[in-house]
N, C-alpha and C positions, 0 to 999 in steps of 0.2 A: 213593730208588729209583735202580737203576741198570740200563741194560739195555748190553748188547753185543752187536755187531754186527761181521762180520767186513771186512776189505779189501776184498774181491770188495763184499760189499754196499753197502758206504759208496759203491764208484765207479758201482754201479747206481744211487744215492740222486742222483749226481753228475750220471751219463746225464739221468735224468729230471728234473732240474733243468733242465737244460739244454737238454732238448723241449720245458718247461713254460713258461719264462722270455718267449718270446714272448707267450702268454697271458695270463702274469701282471702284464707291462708295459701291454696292451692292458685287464685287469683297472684296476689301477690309475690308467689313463687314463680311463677310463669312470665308475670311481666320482669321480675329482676332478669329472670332466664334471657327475656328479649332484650331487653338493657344490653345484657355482657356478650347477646350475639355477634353483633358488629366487630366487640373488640376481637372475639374469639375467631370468625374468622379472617380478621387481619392478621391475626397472631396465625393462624393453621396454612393460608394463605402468603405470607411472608416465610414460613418454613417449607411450604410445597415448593415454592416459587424458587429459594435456596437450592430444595434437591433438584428441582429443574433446570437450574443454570448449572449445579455442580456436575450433571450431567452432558447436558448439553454443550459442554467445556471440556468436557473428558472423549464426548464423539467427535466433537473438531479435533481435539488435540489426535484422538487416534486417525483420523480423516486424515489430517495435516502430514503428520509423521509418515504416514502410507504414500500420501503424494509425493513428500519428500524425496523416499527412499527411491521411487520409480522414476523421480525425474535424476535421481544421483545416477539410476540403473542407464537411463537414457544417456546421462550425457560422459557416462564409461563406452556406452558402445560408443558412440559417437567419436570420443576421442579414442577409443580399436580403430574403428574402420579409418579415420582418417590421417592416422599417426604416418604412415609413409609420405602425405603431400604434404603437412604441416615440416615434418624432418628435410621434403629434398625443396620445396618452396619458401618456406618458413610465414606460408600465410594459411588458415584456416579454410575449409573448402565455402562457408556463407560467405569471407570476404571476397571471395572470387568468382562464387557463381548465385546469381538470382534465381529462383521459381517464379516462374509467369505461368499461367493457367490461359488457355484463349479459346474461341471457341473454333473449330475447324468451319470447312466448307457443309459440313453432313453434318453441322447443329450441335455435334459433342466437343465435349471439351478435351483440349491438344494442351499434353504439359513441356513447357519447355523450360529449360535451362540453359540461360540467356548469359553473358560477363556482366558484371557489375561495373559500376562507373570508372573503377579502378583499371580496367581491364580492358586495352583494345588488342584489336590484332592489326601484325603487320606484315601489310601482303607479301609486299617485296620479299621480306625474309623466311615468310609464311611461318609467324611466329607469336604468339603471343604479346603482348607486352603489361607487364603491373606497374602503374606509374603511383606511387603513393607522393600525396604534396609534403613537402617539408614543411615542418611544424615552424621552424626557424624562420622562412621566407614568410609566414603568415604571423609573427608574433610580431608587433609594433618597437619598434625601436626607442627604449626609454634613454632619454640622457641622463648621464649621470650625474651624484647629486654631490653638494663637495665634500660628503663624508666619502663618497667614494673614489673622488680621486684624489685626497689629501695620499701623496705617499706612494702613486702608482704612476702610469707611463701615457696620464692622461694627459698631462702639461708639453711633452713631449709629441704626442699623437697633435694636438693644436698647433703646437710650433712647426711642423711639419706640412699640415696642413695650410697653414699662412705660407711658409716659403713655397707652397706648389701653388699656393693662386699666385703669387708674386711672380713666378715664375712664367706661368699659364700667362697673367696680362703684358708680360713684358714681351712674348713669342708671338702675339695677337695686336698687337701694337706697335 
């Protein structure tokens, strides 16, 4: 394709460049401008975002610390007030007593403080009693292994125990 144009038109092509040119500089500045928006606010957006976590890390940490201190406050009184039944029991008052909440006959709620499983009473002596299980009677009985009885009073403990069956079948027989 070819088209033609004469001199006269080419300088009117020229004019209007030349009106336009301010425009098209102030075009081109705008669209770079929009270009670097994106980056710019990821960049302003990743540093808001900083102060907002460096804050928001600074009111928990003060949150925290505040919690803290009032559950340290709670569990001083705690151990005030209960310091006589821990010293003449030597158990804590939650290992001994439950809160049960229930509701009465009249709809509201009746609070009671019940014994814990630890905890019966006995008539008879009209007495308490804290039965705590032995850890020992519930830990499984490992045999030992022969690093552990190379040297000790295992070989001895079996010999013993062979002459009490020996013994046991001879009495049964």
């Amino acid at each position: 394709m070819e088209k033609r144009i004469s001199f006269t038109q080419f300088n009117s092509v020229k004019s209007v460049a030349k009106a336009i040119d301010p425009y098209l500089r102030d075009k081109a500045r705008l669209e770079a401008q929009l270009a670097g928006i994106d980056e710019e606010f990821r960049i302003k957006a990743e540093e808001q975002l900083e102060k907002l976590k460096e804050k928001i890390k600074n009111d928990m940490a003060a949150k925290k610390e505040k919690l803290e201190a009032e559950i340290q406050k709670a569990e001083t009184e705690i151990s005030t007030i209960e310091a006589g039944i821990v010293s003449i029991i030597g158990f804590h008052v939650t290992d001994l007593v439950k809160k049960v909440i229930e509701p009465n006959a009249k709809g509201a709620k009746e609070t009671k403080y019940l014994p814990t499983d630890i905890v019966s009473y006995d008539e008879q002596n009209k007495q308490y009693v804290i039965t705590v299980p032995d850890e020992s009677a519930e830990a499984p009985v490992v045999p030992p292994t022969t690093e552990d009885v190379t040297g000790s009073d295992y070989d001895k403990d079996v010999e013993t125990a062979e002459n009490t069956e020996s013994v046991e079948e001879n009495l049964f027989n």
